[in-house]
C-alpha positions in Angstrom: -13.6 85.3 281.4 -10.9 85.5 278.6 -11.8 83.6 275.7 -8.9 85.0 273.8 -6.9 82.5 271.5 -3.9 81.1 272.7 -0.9 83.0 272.6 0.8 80.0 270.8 -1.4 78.6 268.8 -1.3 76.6 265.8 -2.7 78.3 262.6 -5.6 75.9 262.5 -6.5 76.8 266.3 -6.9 80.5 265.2 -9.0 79.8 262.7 -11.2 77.7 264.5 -11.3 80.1 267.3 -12.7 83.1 264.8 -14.9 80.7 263.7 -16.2 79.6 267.0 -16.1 82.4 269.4 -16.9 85.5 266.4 -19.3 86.1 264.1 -17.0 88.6 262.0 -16.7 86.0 259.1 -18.9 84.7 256.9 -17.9 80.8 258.6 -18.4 82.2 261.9 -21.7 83.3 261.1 -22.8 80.1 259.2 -21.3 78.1 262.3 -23.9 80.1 265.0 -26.8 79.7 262.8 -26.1 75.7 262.7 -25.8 75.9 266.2 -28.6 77.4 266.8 -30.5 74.8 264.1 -29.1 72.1 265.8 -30.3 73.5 269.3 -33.9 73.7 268.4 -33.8 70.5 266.3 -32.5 68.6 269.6 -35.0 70.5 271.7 -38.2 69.7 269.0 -36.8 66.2 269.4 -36.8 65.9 273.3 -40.4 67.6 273.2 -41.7 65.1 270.3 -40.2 61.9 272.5 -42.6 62.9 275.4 -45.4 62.6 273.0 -46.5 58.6 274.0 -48.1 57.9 270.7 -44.4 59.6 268.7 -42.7 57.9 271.1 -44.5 54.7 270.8 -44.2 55.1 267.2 -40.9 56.8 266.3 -38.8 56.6 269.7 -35.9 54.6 268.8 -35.2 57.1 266.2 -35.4 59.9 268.1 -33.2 58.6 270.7 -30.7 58.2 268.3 -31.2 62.1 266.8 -30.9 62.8 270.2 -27.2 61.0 271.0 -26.2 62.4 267.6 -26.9 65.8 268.8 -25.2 65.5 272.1 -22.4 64.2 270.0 -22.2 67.2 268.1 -22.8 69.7 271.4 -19.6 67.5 273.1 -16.9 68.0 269.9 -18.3 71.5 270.3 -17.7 71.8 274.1 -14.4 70.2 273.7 -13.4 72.7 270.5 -14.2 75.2 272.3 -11.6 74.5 275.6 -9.3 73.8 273.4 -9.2 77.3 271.3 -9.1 79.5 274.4 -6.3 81.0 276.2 -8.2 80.0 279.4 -9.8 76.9 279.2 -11.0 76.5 283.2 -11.5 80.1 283.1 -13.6 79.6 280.3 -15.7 76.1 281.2 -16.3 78.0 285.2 -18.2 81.3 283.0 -21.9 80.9 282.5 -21.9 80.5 279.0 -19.6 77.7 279.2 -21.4 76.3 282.0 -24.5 76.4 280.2 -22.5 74.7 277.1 -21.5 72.0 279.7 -25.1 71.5 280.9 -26.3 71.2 277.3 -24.3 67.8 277.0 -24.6 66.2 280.8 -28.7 65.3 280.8 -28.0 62.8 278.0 -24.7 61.3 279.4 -26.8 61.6 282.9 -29.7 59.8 281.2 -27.6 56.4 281.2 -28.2 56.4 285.0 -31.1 58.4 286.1 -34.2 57.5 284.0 -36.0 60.3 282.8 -32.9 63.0 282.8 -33.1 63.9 279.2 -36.2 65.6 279.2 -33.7 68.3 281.3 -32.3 68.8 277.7 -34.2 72.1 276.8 -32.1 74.2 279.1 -30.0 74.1 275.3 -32.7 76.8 274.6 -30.7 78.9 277.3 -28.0 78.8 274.6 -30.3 80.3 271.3 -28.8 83.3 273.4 -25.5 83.6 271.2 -28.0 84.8 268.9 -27.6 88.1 270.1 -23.4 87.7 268.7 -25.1 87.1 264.9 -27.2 89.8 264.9 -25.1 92.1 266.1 -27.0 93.7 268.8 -23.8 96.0 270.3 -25.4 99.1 268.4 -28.8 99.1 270.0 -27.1 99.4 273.6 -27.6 103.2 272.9 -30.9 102.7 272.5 -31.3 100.1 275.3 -29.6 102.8 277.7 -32.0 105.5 276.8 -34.5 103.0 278.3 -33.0 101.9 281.9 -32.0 106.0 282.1 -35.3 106.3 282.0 -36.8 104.2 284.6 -33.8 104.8 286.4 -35.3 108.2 286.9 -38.3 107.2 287.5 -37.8 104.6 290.3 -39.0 106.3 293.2 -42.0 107.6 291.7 -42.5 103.8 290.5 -41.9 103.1 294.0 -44.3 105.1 295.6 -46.8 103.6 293.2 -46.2 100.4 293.9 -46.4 100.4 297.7 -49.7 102.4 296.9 -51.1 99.6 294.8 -49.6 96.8 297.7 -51.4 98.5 300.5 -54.9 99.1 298.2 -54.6 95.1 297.7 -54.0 94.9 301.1 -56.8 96.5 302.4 -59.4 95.4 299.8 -58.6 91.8 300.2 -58.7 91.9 304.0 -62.4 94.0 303.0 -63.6 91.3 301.0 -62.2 88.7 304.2 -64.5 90.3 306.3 -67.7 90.6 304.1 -67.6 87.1 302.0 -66.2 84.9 304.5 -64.7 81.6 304.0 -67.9 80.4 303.1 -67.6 81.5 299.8 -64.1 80.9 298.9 -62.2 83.7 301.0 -60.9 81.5 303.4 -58.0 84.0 304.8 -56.4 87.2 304.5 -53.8 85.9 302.5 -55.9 84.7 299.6 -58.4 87.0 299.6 -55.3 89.7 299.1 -54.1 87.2 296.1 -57.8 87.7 294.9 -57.6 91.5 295.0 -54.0 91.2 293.0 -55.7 89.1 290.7 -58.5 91.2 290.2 -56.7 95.1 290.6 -54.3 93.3 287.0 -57.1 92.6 284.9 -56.2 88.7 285.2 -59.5 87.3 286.6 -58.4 83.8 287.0 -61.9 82.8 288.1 -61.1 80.5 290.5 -62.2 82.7 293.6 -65.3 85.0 293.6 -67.6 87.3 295.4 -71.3 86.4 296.1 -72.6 88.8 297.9 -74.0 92.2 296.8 -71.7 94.2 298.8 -68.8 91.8 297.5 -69.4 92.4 294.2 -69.9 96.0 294.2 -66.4 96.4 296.0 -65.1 93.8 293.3 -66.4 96.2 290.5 -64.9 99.5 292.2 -61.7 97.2 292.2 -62.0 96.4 288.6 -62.4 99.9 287.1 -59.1 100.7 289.6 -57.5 98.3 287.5 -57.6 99.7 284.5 -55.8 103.2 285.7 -53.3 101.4 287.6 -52.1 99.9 284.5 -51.7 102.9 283.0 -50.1 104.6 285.5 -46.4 103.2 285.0 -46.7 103.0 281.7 -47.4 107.1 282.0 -44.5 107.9 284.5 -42.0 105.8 282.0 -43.1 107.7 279.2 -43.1 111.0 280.4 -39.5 110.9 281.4 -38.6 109.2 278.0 -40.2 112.7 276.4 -37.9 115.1 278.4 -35.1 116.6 275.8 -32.1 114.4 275.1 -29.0 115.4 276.5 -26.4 114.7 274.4 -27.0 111.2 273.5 -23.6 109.2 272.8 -23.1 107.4 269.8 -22.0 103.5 269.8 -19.3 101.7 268.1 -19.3 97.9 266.8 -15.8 97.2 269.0 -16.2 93.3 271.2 -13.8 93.0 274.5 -12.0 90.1 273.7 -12.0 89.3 277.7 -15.5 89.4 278.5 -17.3 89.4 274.8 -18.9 93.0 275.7 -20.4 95.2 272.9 -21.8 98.6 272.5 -18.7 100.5 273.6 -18.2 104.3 273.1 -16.5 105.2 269.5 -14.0 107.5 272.4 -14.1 104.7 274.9 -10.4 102.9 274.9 -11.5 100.3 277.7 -14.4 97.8 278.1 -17.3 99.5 279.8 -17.8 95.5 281.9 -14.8 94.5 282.5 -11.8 97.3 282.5 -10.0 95.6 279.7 -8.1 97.6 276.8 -10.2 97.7 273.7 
């Protein structure tokens, strides 16, 4: 996706492309906080209008906060196009798809009764938060993490298929001694019982009544807790092995793709190939 300004544009479609598409400026910054007050304000609205007694009361008005919102969100949508080398490259990438999605339930609403509600997919876009905060300088951090249960996938593995075929065979166990009788109609659910039992959930809508039942219920419980913290343990003992030579980050955004947390050697985005 290259979001990069035009090559010839006007000084005005520069500016507004800094202030739009980076958050290196003190405008660019104020202009992704009031987008992201705007999103939740439209969103709050939506979610009040479902209310019957609000909407009984206050509707109207929030119908029209609502078009003035999708008002805003379309001069947005179209500023945006309209900054970008790429416009169609631009409105066909998922953020601009999700931009696009953000206006459409409203206009869509003029036909199809009941289409707004579809307006809190704008929460999808409170992800451009991420560009305010800054975030490129954690990916260090973030990759010291997915090293780690990179390692650590097969013994993860192992333990899962462990844990599947334990849920497996208790469930088909409590099948055979409970019966449909008393709520374990089939294999299936009385596997979804065991699952929901071995995680400590205990939804409570299926249980054992028999005396062998619950005993193999409690054995199941007290599995439960160690199997929780068996993950947890593998994780963390590879996250405690000695660093090796941990790489430091740089601030540096591709202009193609929007990518941070590049190498301070790295002359090339780590995504998408482009020169930094």
């Amino acid at each position: 996706m290259d979001t990069r300004p035009r090559a010839s544009a006007a000084s005005w479609q520069q500016t507004a492309y800094r202030v739009i598409f980076e958050s290196d400026t003190r405008a660019g910054q104020l202009f992704d906080i009031a987008l992201l007050a705007a999103i939740l304000l439209s969103v709050v609205a939506v979610m009040l209008e479902s209310v019957t007694s609000i909407n009984a009361r206050y509707g109207p008005a929030l119908r029209a906060v609502e078009w003035m919102f999708t008002g805003l969100f379309l001069l947005e949508y179209l500023m945006r196009l309209l900054v970008v080398r790429r416009p169609l490259a631009y409105a066909l990438s998922w953020l601009g798809i999700i931009d696009f999605l953000a206006i459409v339930p409203t206009l869509a609403a003029l036909v199809l009764a009941g289409s707004r509600y579809l307006l809190v997919i704008r929460t999808l876009r409170l992800l451009r938060v991420f560009r305010i905060f800054k975030l490129g300088q954690f990916v260090g951090e973030g990759e010291f993490i997915l090293n780690a249960l990179r390692a650590s996938r097969f013994k993860i593995m192992v333990f899962l298929s462990s844990v599947i075929t334990l849920a497996v065979v208790v469930g088909t166990l409590m099948y055979v001694v409970e019966g449909g009788q008393n709520g374990f109609t089939s294999i299936p659910k009385s596997i979804y019982w065991a699952i929901v039992t071995m995680t400590t959930v205990g939804y409570g809508d299926i249980s054992p009544t028999t005396v062998l039942g619950q005993t193999l219920a409690s054995v199941l419980m007290i599995l439960g807790y160690a199997i929780i913290a068996v993950p947890t343990g593998i994780v963390s003992a590879q996250m405690a092995l000695p660093a090796t030579g941990k790489p430091a980050y740089k601030q540096a955004v591709c202009h193609v793709c929007q990518a941070a947390g590049h190498r301070d050697d790295a002359e090339y985005c780590w995504r998408c190939g482009e020169k930094l």
